[in-house]
PAKOL-701047 format. One record per residue (C-alpha): residue number from 1; x, y, z; residue in three letters. Coordinates in steps of 0.2 Angstrom, whole numbers, plus 5000, padded with zeros to 4 digits. Layout:
N
> n_X_Y_Z_res
> NUM_X_Y_Z_ALA
...
//
This chain:
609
> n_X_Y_Z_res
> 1_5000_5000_5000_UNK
> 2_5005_5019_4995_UNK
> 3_5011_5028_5010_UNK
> 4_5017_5044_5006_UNK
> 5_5017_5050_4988_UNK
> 6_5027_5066_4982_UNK
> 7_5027_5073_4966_UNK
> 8_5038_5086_4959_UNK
> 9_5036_5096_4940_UNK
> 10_5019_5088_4934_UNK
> 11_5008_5099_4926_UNK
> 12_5003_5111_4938_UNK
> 13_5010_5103_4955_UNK
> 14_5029_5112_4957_UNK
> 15_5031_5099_4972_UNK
> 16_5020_5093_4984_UNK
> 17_5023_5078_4999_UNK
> 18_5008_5068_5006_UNK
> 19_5004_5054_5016_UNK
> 20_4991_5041_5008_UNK
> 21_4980_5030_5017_UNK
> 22_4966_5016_5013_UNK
> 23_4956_5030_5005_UNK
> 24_4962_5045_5001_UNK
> 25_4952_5059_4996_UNK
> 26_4957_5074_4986_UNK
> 27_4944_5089_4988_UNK
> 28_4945_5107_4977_UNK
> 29_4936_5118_4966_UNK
> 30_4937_5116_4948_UNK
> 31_4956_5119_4939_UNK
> 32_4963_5117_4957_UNK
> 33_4974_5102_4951_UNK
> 34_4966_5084_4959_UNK
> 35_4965_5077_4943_UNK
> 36_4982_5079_4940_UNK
> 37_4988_5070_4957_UNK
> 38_4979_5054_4951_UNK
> 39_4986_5056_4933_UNK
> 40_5002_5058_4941_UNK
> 41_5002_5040_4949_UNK
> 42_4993_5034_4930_UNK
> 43_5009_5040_4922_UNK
> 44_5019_5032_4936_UNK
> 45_5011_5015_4936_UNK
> 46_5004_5015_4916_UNK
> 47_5015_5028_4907_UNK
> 48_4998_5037_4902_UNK
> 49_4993_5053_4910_UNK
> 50_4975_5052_4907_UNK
> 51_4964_5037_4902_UNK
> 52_4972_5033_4886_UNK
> 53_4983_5049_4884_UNK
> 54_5001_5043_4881_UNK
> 55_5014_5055_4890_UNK
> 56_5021_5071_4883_UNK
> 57_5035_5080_4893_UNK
> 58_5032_5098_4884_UNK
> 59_5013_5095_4890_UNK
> 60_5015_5087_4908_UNK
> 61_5031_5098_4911_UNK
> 62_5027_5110_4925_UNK
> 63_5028_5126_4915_UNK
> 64_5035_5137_4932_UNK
> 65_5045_5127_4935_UNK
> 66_5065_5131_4939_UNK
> 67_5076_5126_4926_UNK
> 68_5096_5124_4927_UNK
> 69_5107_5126_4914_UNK
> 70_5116_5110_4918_UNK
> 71_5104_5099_4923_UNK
> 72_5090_5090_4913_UNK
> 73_5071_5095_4915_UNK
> 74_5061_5081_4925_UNK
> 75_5046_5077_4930_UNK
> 76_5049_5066_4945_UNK
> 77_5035_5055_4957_UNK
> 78_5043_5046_4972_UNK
> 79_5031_5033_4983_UNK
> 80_5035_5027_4999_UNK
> 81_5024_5010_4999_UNK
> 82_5021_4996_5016_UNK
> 83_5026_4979_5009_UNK
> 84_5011_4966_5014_UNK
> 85_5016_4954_5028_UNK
> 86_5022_4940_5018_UNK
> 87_5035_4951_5009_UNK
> 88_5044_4960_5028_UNK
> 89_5061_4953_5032_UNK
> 90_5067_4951_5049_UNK
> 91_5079_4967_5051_UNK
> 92_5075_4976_5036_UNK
> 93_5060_4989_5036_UNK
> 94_5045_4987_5030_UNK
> 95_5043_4999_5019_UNK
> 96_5051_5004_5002_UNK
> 97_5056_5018_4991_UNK
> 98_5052_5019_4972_UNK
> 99_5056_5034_4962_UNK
> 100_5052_5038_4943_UNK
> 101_5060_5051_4931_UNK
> 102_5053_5058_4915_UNK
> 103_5062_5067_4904_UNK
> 104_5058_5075_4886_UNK
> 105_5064_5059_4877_UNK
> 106_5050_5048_4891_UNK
> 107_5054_5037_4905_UNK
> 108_5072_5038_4911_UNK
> 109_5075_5022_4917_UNK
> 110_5091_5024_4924_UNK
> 111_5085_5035_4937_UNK
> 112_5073_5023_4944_UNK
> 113_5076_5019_4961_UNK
> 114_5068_5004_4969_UNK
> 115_5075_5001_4990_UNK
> 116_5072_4998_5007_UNK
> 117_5067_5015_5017_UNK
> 118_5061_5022_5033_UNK
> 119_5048_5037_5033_UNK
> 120_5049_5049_5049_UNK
> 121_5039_5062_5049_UNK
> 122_5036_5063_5028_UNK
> 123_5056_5062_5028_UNK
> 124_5063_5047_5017_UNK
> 125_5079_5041_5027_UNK
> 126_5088_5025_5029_UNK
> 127_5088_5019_5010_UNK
> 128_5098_5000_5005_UNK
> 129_5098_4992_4991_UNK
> 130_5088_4976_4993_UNK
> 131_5095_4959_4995_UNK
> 132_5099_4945_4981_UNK
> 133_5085_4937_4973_UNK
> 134_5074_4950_4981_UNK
> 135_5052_4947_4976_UNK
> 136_5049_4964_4980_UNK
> 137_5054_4972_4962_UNK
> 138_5042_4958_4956_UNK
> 139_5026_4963_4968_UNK
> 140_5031_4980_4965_UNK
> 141_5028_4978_4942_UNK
> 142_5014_4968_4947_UNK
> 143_5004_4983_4956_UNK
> 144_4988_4985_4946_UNK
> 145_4983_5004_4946_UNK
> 146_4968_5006_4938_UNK
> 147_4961_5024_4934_UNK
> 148_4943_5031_4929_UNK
> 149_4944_5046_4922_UNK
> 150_4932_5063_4927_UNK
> 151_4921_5057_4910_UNK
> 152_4917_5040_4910_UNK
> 153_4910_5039_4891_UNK
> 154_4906_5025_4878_UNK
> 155_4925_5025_4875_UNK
> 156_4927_5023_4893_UNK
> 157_4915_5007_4896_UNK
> 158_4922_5000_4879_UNK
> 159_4940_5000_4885_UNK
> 160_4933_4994_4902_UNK
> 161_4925_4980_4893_UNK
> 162_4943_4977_4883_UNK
> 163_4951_4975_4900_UNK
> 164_4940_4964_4905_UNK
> 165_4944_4952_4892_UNK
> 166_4963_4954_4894_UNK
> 167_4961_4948_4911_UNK
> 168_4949_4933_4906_UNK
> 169_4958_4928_4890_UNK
> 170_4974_4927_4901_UNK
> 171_4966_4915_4914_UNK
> 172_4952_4905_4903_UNK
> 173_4960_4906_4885_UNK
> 174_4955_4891_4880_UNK
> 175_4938_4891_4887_UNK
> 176_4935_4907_4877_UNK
> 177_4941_4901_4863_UNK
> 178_4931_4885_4863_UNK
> 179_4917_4896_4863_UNK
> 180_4921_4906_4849_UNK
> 181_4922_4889_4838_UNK
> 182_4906_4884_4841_UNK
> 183_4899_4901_4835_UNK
> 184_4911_4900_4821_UNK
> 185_4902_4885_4816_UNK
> 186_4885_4890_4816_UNK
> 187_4890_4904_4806_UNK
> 188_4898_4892_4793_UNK
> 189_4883_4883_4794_UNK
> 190_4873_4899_4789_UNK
> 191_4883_4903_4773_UNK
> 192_4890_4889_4766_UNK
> 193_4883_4895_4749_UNK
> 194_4890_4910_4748_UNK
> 195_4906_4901_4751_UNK
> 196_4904_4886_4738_UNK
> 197_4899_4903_4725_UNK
> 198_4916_4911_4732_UNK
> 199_4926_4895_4729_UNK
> 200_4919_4894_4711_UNK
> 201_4924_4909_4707_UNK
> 202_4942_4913_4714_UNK
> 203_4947_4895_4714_UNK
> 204_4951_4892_4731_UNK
> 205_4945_4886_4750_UNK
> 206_4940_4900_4758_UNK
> 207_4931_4899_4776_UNK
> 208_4926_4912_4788_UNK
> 209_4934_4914_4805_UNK
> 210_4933_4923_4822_UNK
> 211_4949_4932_4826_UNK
> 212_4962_4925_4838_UNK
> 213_4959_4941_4848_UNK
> 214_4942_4944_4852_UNK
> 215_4945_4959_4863_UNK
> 216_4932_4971_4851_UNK
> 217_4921_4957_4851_UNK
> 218_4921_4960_4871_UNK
> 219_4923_4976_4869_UNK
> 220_4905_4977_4859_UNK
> 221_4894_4967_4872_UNK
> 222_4881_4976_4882_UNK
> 223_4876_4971_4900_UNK
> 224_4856_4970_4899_UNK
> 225_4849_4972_4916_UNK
> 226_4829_4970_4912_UNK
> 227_4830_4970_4892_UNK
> 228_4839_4987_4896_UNK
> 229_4857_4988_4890_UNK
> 230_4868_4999_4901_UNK
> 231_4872_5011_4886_UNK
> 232_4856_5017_4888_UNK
> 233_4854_5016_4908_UNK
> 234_4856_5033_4919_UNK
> 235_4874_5038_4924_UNK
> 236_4870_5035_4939_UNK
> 237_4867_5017_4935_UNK
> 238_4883_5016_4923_UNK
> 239_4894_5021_4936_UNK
> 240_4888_5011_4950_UNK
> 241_4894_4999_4939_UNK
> 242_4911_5003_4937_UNK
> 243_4918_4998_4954_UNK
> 244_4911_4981_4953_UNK
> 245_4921_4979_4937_UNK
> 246_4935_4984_4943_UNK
> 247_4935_4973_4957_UNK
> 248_4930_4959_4945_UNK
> 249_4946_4964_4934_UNK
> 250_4956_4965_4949_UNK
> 251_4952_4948_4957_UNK
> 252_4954_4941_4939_UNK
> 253_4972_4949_4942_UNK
> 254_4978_4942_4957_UNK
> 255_4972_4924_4950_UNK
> 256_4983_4925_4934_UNK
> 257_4999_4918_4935_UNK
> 258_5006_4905_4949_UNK
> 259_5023_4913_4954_UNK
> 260_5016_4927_4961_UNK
> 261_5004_4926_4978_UNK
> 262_5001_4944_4977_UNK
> 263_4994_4959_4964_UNK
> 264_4991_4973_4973_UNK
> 265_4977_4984_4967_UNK
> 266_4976_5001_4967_UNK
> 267_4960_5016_4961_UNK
> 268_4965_5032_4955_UNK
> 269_4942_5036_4954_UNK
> 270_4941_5055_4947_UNK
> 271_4925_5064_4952_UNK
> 272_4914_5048_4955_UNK
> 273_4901_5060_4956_UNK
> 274_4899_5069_4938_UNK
> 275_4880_5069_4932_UNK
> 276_4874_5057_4948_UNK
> 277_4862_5062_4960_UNK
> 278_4868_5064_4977_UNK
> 279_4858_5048_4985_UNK
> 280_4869_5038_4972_UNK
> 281_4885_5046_4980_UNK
> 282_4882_5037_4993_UNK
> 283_4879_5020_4987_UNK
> 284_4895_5021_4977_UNK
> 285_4903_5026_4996_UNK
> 286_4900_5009_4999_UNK
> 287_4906_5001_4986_UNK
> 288_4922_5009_4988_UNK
> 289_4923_5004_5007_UNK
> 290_4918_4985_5000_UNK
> 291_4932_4986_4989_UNK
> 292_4944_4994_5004_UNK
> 293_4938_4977_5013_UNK
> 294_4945_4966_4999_UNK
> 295_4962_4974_5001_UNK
> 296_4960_4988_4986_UNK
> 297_4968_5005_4990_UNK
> 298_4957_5021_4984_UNK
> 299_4961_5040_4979_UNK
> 300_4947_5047_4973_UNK
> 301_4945_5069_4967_UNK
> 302_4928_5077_4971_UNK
> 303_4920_5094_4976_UNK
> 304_4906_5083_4982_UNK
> 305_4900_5084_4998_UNK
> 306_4894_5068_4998_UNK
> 307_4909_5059_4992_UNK
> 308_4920_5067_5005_UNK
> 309_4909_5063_5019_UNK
> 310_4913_5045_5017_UNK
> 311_4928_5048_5027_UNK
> 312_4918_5054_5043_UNK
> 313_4904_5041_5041_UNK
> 314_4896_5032_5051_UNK
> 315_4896_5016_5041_UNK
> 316_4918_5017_5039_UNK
> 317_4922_5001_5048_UNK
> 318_4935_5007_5064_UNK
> 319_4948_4997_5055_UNK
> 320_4949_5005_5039_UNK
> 321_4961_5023_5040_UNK
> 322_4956_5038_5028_UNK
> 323_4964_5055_5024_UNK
> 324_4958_5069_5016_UNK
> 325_4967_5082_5009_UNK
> 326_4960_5102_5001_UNK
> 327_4967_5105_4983_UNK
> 328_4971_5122_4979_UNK
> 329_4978_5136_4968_UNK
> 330_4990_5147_4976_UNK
> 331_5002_5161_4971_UNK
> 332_5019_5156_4977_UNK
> 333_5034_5167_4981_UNK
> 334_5039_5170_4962_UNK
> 335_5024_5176_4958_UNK
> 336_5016_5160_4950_UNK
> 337_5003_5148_4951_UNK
> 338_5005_5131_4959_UNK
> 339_4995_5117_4965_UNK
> 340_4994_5115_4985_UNK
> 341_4988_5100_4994_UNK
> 342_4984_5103_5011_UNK
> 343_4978_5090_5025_UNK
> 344_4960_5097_5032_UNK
> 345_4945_5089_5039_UNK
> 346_4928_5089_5034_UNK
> 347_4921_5105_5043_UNK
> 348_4935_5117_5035_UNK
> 349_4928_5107_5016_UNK
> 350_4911_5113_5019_UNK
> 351_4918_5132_5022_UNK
> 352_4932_5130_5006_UNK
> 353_4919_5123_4994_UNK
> 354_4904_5131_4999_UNK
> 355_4893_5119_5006_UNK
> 356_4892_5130_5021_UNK
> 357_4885_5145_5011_UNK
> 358_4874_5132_5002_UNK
> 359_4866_5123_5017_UNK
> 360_4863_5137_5029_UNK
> 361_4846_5143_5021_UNK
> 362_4840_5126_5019_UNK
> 363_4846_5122_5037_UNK
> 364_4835_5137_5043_UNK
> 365_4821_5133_5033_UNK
> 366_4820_5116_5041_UNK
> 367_4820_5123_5058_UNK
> 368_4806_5132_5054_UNK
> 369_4796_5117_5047_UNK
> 370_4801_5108_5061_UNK
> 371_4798_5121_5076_UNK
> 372_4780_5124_5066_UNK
> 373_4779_5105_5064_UNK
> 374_4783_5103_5087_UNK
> 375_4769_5116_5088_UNK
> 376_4758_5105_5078_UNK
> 377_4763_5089_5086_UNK
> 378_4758_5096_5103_UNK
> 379_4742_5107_5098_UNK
> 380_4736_5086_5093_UNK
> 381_4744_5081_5109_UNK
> 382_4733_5091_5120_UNK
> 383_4716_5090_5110_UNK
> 384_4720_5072_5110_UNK
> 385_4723_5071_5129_UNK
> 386_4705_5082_5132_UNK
> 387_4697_5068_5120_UNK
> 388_4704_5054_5133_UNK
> 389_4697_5062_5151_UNK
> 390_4680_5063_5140_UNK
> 391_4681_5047_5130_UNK
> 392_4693_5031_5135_UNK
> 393_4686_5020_5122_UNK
> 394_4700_5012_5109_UNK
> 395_4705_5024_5097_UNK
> 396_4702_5020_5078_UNK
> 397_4714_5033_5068_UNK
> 398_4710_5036_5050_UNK
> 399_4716_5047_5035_UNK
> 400_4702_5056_5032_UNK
> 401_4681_5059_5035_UNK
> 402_4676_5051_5020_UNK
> 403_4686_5035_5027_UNK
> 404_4677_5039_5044_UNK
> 405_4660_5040_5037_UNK
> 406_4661_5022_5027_UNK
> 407_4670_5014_5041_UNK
> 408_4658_5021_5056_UNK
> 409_4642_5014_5045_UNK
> 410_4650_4996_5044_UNK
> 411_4654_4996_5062_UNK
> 412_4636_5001_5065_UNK
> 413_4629_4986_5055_UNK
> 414_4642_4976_5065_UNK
> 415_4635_4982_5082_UNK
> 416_4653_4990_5086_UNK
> 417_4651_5008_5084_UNK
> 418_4649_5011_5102_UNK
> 419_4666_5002_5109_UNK
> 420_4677_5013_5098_UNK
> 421_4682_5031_5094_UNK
> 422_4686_5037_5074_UNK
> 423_4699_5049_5073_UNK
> 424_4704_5059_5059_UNK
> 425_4715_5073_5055_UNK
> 426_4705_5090_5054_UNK
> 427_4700_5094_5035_UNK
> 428_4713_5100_5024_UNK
> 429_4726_5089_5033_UNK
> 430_4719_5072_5027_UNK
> 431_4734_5063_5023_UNK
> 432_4742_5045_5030_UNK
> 433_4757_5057_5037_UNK
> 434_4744_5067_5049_UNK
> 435_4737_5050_5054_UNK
> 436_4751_5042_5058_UNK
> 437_4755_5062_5069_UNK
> 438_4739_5059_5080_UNK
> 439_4743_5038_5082_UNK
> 440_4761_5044_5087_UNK
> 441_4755_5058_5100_UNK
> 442_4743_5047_5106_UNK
> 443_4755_5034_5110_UNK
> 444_4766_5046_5120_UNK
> 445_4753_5053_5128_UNK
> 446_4749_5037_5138_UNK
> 447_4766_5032_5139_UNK
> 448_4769_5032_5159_UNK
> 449_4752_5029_5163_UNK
> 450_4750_5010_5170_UNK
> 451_4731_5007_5159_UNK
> 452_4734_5011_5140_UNK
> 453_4719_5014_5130_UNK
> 454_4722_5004_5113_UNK
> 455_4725_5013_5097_UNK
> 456_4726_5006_5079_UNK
> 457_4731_5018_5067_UNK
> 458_4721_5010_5048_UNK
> 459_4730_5018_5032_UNK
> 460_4729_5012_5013_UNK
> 461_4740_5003_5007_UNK
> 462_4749_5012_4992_UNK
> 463_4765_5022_4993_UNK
> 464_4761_5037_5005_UNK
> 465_4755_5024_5019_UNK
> 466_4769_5013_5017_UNK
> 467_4781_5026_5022_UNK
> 468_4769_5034_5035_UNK
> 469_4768_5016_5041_UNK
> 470_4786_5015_5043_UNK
> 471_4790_5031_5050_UNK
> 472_4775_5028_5063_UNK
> 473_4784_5011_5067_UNK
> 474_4804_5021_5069_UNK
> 475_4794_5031_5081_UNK
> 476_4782_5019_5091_UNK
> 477_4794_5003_5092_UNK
> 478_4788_4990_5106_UNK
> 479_4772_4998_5110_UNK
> 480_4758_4983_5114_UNK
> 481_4746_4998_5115_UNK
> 482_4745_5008_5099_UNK
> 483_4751_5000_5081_UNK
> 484_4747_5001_5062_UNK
> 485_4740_4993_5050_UNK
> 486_4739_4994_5031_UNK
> 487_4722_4991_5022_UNK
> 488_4724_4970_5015_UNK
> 489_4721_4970_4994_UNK
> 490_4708_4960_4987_UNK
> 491_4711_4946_4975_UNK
> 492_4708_4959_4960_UNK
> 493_4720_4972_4965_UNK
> 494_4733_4959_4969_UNK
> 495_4728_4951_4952_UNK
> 496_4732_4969_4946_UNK
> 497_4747_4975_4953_UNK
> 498_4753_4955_4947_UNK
> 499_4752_4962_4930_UNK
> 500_4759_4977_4932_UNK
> 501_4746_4989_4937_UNK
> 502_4748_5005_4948_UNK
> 503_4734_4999_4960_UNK
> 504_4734_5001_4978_UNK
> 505_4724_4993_4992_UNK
> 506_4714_5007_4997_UNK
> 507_4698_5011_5005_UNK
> 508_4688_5013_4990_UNK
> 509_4695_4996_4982_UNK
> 510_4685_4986_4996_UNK
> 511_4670_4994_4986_UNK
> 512_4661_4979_4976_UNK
> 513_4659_4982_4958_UNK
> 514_4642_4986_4960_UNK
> 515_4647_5004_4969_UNK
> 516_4660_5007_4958_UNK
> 517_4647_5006_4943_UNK
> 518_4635_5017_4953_UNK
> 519_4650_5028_4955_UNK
> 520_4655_5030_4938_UNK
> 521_4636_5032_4932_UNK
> 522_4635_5047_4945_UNK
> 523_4652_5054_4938_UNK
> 524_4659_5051_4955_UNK
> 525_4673_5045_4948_UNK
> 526_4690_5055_4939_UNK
> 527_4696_5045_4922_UNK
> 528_4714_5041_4923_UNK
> 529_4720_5050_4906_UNK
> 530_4738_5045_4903_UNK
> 531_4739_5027_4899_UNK
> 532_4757_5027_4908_UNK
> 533_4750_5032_4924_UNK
> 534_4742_5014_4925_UNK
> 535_4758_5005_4923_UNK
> 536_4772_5002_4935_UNK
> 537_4789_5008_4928_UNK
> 538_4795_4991_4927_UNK
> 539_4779_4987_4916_UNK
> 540_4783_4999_4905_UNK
> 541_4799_4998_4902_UNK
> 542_4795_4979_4897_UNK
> 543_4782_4985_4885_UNK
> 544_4792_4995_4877_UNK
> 545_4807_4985_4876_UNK
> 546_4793_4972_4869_UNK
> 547_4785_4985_4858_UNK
> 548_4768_4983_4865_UNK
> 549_4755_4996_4869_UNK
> 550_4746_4998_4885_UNK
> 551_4730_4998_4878_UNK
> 552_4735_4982_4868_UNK
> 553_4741_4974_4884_UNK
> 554_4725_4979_4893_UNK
> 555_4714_4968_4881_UNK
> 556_4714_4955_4892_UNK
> 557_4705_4963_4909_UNK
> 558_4687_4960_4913_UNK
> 559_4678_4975_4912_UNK
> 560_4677_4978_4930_UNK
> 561_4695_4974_4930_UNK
> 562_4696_4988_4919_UNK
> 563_4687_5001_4928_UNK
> 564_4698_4999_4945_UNK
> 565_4712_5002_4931_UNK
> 566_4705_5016_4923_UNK
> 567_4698_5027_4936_UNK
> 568_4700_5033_4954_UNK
> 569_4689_5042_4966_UNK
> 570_4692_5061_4967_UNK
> 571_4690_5071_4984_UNK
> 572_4674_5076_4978_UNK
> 573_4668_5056_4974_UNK
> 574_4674_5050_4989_UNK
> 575_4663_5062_4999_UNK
> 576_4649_5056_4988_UNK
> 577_4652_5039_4989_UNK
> 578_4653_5039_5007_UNK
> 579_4637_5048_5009_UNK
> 580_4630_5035_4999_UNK
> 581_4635_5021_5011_UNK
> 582_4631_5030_5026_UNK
> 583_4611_5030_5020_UNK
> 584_4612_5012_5013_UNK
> 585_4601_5000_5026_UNK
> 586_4607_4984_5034_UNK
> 587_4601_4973_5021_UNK
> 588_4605_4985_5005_UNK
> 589_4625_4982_5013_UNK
> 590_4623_4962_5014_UNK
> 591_4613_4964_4996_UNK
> 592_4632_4973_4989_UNK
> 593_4644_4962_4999_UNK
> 594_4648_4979_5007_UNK
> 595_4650_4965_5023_UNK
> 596_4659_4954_5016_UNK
> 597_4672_4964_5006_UNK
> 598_4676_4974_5024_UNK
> 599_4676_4960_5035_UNK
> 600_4695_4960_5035_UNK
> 601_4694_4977_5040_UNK
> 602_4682_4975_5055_UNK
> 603_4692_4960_5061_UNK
> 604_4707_4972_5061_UNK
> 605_4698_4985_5072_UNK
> 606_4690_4973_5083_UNK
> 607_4708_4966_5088_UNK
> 608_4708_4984_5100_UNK
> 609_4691_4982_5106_UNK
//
């Protein structure tokens, strides 16, 4: 592993020292130099500056540097690197120095220095030659530095895709191979005429064959995730998978060959971060930490606050070391500009790149909402509390009055109306969120209190009460008292959402289809317009890719199935629909199945009674 790197005359760095560590972390505004530190160990492990850009000393020459007049110009990159346990000799150190020199006619290989050292305090001291028959010069040609550039492109993922191949053709050559002939056979099988026609006329035996190298063969496949090739996938997508590639290559790596029991492997990621969103960031956080684990080294560039707080997070196992260094532009004493690496720490990044100035509105902003949101919370805490001297029947919380009404005329056919309280959120707030407030605050409320009244917070089940259900169970863990529940679907609507469809299990769906054609008679029902609404993204994605219509893929649904499809209750219908129910009599609710297609329900409720 690198220890300490210093680099002297590369493009805009005159010279800078630096420790390394597991991960290593260069922050810095745009044209502050991090891209050439990385570029600076490419050229040192690859002879290429970036990605496939070969060297050129009157381009990568520091232009301010000091030149004397009877000494060459050099670029030089010295790395002070910890030798793994199985290569330390008993009274030799255990690290060792390796120095590079370019001049304008490339590498000058007889200034390459490869020896023992010992680093104290970022000085290099105590250098011998290594003994006879050494490894160490072999683990050190076999380091595997592999560097992603700032724009990771087609020509990117197609040399990506090249690499892979080099590493599999040099451990599975054969099997490769193998494969190819059996394609090359069906294909002769295909056009044996045109040969025989070919043979006729130019007097000879001609075949068609696969090339020995099938590395643009391998450089042309695509990686299909859902009939979705990965050329036309989100960035986001397309570089999450670039560290499992490189992991891939690098375990290939250390497999090859049998002399050698170890390949070190190294990253050199520049801004992991370009055109991906910042919950992404942190996903690819852990990948690099996964990749740490296996014994990879990381130096990764990035402005991003999101990237650079992988070195503070909570989820950085104790065992792995990090350091991050501020990249800047500064004017030194001869009136020129340099590059500066200096060691900092997270708080002084946010002030240097502006995160600071970026996040103090919205860190205000939020302690409004949430200083209105704790008046709220108690405002329901105390009406609440005034309900409980009054009232200690169970409490029954819903979403909103519509929900109320249907529910209350169902618990009054089922003689339960009097052994439970409905509670919903005051109008203009009916939302699982504000249900889930009340169930919360009536949980706390009650919490030291020896006899709990019994609480059941009921919410539909689509996506809003799904994540109300799961903050409500982050806040209200253990309680035996108050819990939540998500409406059960019926067998149409998980026949529905089987296929594909954007249904949920809400109220209204426990609505035979005898109400829903009332409804849609009455005009109590809004028409779902855009045919892509209807379909999950993963259903449409495969229609597409199957060049299928909706409506052609619809064909098939019942007409009821249709209209659950089709159309959805509007604030308006639901308050209509509900009024319906509310007038209907004991024995128009049996004639519907209004009893049956709730009894569910009314068991849930009775399990607090």
């Amino acid at each position: 592993m690198i220890r300490q790197i210093t680099i002297t005359n590369f493009r805009s760095v005159n010279k800078q020292s630096f420790y390394a560590e597991e991960i290593t972390t260069f922050v810095g505004k745009n044209d502050a130099g991090k891209s050439n530190i990385l570029r600076a160990l490419n050229l040192f492990f690859n002879n290429h500056t970036d990605s496939q850009e070969p060297f050129s000393f009157s381009s990568d020459f520091n232009i301010n540097a000091r030149v004397y007049k009877q000494r060459a110009k050099e670029i030089m990159v010295e790395l002070v690197l910890k030798l793994p346990q199985s290569y330390r000799k008993e009274g030799y150190p255990d690290t060792v120095y390796w120095k590079k020199v370019w001049r304008e006619n490339g590498l000058h290989r007889l200034s390459e220095v490869q020896q023992y050292c010992v680093l104290n305090k970022g000085r290099v001291t105590k250098k011998q030659e290594f003994p006879p028959r050494s490894k160490i010069p072999n683990l050190l040609s076999n380091i595997n530095f592999m560097y992603v550039p700032a724009i990771k492109d087609k020509d990117f993922f197609k040399e990506l895709q090249g690499q892979l191949y080099d590493v599999i053709a040099a451990t599975t050559e054969q099997g490769l191979r193998g494969s190819a002939t059996s394609f090359e056979a069906e294909i002769k099988s295909h056009v044996t005429e045109l040969l025989t026609e070919i043979d006729k006329t130019f007097s000879g035996d001609n075949e068609i064959r696969m090339p020995q190298n099938l590395r643009n063969i391998f450089e042309a496949l695509e990686f299909n995730s859902n009939n979705i090739p990965l050329g036309r996938r989100g960035d986001g997508i397309k570089i999450r998978h670039i560290p499992m590639m490189l992991s891939f290559i690098g375990a290939k790596h250390q497999n090859s060959g049998k002399r050698l029991a170890i390949k070190p492997l190294i990253w050199g990621f520049e801004e992991p971060e370009n055109n991906v969103e910042f919950a992404t960031c942190f996903e690819l956080n852990k990948q690099f930490i996964d990749a740490v684990r296996k014994h990879t080294q990381v130096f990764i560039t990035t402005h991003s606050p999101a990237i650079y707080s992988l070195n503070n997070s909570d989820t950085l196992p104790e065992n792995i070391k990090t350091r991050t260094y501020y990249v800047s532009k500064i004017i030194n004493e001869n009136n020129t500009s340099e590059t500066k690496i200096d060691a900092t720490d997270e708080e002084e990044l946010h002030g240097n790149i502006g995160f600071l100035q970026l996040l103090s509105p919205i860190i205000e902003k939020k302690r409004d909402e949430w200083l209105k949101r704790n008046e709220e919370y108690e405002s329901v805490a105390n009406e609440l509390l005034k309900q409980l001297e009054n009232d200690i029947k169970p409490r029954l919380f819903l979403e909103g009055q519509s929900d109320k009404v249907v529910i209350n005329r169902l618990l009054e056919f089922f003689n339960l109306s009097e052994n439970v309280f409905i509670d919903v959120p005051s109008e203009g707030n009916n939302c699982a969120n504000a249900a889930v407030d009340r169930g919360v605050a009536f949980n706390l409320i009650q919490k030291h209190k020896n006899e709990k009244v019994k609480g059941l917070v009921l919410l539909d089940a689509d996506c809003a009460g799904s994540k109300a259900r799961k903050i409500f169970n982050e806040r209200v863990s253990g309680s035996k008292a108050v819990y939540c529940e998500l409406i059960k679907p019926t067998k149409v609507i998980i026949y529905l959402k089987s296929k594909g469809y954007n249904v949920s299990a809400d109220l209204e769906t426990l609505f035979p289809s005898e109400i829903w054609e009332l409804a849609l008679k009455e005009g109590w029902l809004e028409k779902i317009e855009n045919e892509s609404e209807k379909l999950t993204d993963y259903k449409l994605k495969d229609l597409i890719n199957n060049n299928q219509l909706a409506n052609e893929y619809k064909s098939g649904l019942t007409d009821t199935e249709c209209m659950y499809v089709d159309y959805k209750f509007d604030h308006k219908g639901k308050q209509k629909v509900s009024n319906y129910i509310m007038r209907m009599q004991d024995q128009e609710i049996i004639d519907s199945g209004l009893d049956r297609t709730f009894s569910a329900v009314i068991k849930t409720i009775e399990k607090i009674i």
